[in-house]
C-alpha positions in Angstrom: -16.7 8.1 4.3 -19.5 10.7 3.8 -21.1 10.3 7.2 -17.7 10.9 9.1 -18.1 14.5 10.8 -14.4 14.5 13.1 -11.2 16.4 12.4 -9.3 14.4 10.0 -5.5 15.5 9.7 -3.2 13.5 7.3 0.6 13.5 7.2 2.2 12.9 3.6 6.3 12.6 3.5 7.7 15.3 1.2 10.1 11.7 0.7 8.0 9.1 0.8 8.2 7.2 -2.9 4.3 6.0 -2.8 2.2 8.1 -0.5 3.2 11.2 -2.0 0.9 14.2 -1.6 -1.3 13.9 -4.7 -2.1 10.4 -3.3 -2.8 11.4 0.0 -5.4 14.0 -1.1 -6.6 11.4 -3.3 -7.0 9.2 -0.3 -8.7 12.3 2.0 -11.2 13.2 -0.8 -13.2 10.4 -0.1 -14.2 11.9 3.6 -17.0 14.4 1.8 -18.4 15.5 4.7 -15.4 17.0 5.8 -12.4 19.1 4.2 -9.5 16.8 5.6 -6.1 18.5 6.7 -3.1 17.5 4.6 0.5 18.1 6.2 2.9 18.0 4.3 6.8 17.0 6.5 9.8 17.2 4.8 12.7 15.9 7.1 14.7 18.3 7.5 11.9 20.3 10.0 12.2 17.1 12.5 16.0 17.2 12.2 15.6 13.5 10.6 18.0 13.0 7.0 14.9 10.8 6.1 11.2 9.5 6.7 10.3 7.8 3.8 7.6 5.1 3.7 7.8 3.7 6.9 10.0 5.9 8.8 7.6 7.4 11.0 7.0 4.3 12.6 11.0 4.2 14.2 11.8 5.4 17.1 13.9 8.1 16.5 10.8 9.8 15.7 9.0 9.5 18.9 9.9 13.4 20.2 9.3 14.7 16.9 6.5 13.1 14.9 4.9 10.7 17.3 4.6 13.5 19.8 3.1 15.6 17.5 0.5 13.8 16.5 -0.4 13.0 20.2 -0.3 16.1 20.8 -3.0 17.1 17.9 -5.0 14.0 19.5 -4.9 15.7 22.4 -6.0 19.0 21.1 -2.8 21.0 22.2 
């Protein structure tokens, strides 16, 4: 994605078995234009045992996770 001149911010799972942080930054590097944001979340700072995989998806993330990423959307 050379020509792609936006913020870019990328969550990893410090549990998640295949999108682990190496793979993620893998994933960002192709945005060359830009020097993506890589965050890493363990579970523990969302009060969550887990997130793995898929987890952000449930909705016992939607106060914690989903709003934070509206809220970057947003730009708050």
């Amino acid at each position: 994605m050379p020509k792609f001149k936006g913020e870019l911010r990328t969550l990893c799972f410090s549990d998640d078995p295949w999108a682990t942080r190496p793979a993620v930054e893998l994933l960002a590097s192709g945005f060359t234009a830009i020097k993506p944001e890589v965050v890493t979340v363990k579970p523990s700072e969302v009060s969550a045992k887990g997130i793995g995989h898929f987890g952000f998806f449930r909705p016992e993330h939607r106060d914690t996770l989903w709003r934070g990423v509206a809220e970057w959307i947003q730009g708050e």
